[in-house]
N, C-alpha and C positions, 0 to 999 in steps of 0.2 A: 710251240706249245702243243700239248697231247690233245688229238680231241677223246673228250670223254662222251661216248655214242652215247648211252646210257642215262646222261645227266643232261642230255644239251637244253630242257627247258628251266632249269635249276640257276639259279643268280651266279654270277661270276665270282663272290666273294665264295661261297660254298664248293662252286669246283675247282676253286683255288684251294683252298683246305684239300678236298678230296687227289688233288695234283700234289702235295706234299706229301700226304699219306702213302700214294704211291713211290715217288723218288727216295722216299725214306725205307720203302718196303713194310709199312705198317698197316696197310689197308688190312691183309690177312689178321694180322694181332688184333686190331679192333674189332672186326666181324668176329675173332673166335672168343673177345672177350662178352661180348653181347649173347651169342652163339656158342659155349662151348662144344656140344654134339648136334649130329644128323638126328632127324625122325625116324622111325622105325617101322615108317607105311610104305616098302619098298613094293609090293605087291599091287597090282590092279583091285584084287577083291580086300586088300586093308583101307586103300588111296576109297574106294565104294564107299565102304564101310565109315570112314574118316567123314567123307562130304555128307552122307546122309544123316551121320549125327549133328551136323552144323545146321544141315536145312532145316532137320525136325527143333533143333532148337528156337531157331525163327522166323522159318518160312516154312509153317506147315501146310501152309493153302496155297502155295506155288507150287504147280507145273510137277509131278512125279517125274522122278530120271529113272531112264531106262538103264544109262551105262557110265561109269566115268573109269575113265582110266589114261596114264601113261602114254603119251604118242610123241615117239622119236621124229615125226617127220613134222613137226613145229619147228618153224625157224625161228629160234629167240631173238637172233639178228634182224629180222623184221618186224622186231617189237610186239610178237604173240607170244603172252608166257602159257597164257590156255585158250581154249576156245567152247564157245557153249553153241549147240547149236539145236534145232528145233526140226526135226523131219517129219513130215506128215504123210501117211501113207492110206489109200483104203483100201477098205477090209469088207468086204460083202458088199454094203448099202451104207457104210460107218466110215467116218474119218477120225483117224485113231491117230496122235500126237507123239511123238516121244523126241523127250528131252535129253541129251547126251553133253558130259563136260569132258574134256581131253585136258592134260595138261602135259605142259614139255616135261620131257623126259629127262631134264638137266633137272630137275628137282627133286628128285629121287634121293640123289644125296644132300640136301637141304635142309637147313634148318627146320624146325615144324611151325615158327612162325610164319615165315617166307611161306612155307606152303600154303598154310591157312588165311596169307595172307592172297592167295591164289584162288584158291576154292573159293571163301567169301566174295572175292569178284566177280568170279562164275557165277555161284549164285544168286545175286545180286541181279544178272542179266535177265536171270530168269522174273522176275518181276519189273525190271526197268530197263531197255534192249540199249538207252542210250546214255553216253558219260553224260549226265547233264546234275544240278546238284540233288536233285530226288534219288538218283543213283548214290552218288557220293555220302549222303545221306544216309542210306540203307547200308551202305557197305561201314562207315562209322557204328552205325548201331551196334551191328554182328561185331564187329571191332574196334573197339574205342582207337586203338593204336593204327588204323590201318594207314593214317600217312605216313606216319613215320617208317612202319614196315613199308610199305610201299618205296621208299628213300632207300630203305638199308636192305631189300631185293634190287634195287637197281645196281646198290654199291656190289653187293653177291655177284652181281653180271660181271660187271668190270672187274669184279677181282678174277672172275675164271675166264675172261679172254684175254688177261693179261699175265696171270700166272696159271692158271690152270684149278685144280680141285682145290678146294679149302680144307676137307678133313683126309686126312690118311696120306 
């Protein structure tokens, strides 16, 4: 039986479906019927641009980011699809914050849900540093859909360590 890395907290009846889709070679067909195309935020200053319009939409009294962008050296294998992190540095007499989001670099070519579904998680940290459901919570707000996407980024995983790229 395959393990599916990806899914392994998910019920056995679903990664039995998800193990059919595969043997059958239909994983890809269902993500691209869900998904027809990538996002078009391949850039560091669009992926910016993309998160800051999500934060200002909901979290406009959270934490200012200094930087978000694209980082290849995230191992999605270790179950980091991004990372938020918080550096504080002083500056004269002042201790001055900055917030930074990364996210793997496999998402580039991604759907824009998946991403967004990525971003919303990040920012989400920034107000609540722990999974707990006040998190879960906030991250539902920004997106009604995010467990489901959260499910069908997993299945994205699997589909590209087991076949490779989804579009092109």
């Amino acid at each position: 039986m395959q393990e599916l890395t990806y899914l392994q907290g998910y019920p056995d009846p679903l990664q039995t479906q998800v193990r059919q889709l595969i043997s059958q070679q239909r994983l890809g067909t269902v993500l691209l019927q869900r998904y027809p195309e990538p996002h078009d935020f391949t850039t560091d200053k669009s992926l910016y641009q993309y998160t800051i319009d999500i934060k200002n939409q909901f979290l406009r009294n959270a934490a200012p980011l200094s930087k978000v962008a694209y980082d290849n050296k995230i191992q999605v294998m270790k179950h980091a699809l991004g990372l938020h992190t918080a550096i504080s540095r002083v500056q004269g007499n002042k201790l001055k914050a900055k917030a930074e989001i990364r996210v793997a670099t496999v998402f580039k070519c991604a759907p824009e849900a998946l991403l967004r579904m990525i971003v919303v998680h990040e920012l989400a940290h920034l107000k609540e540093k722990e999974h707990n459901k006040s998190f879960y919570s906030l991250c539902c707000h920004m997106d009604p859909d995010y467990h489901q996407l959260e499910f069908d980024t997993r299945l994205y995983l699997t589909h590209l360590s087991l076949f490779g790229k989804l579009y092109g």
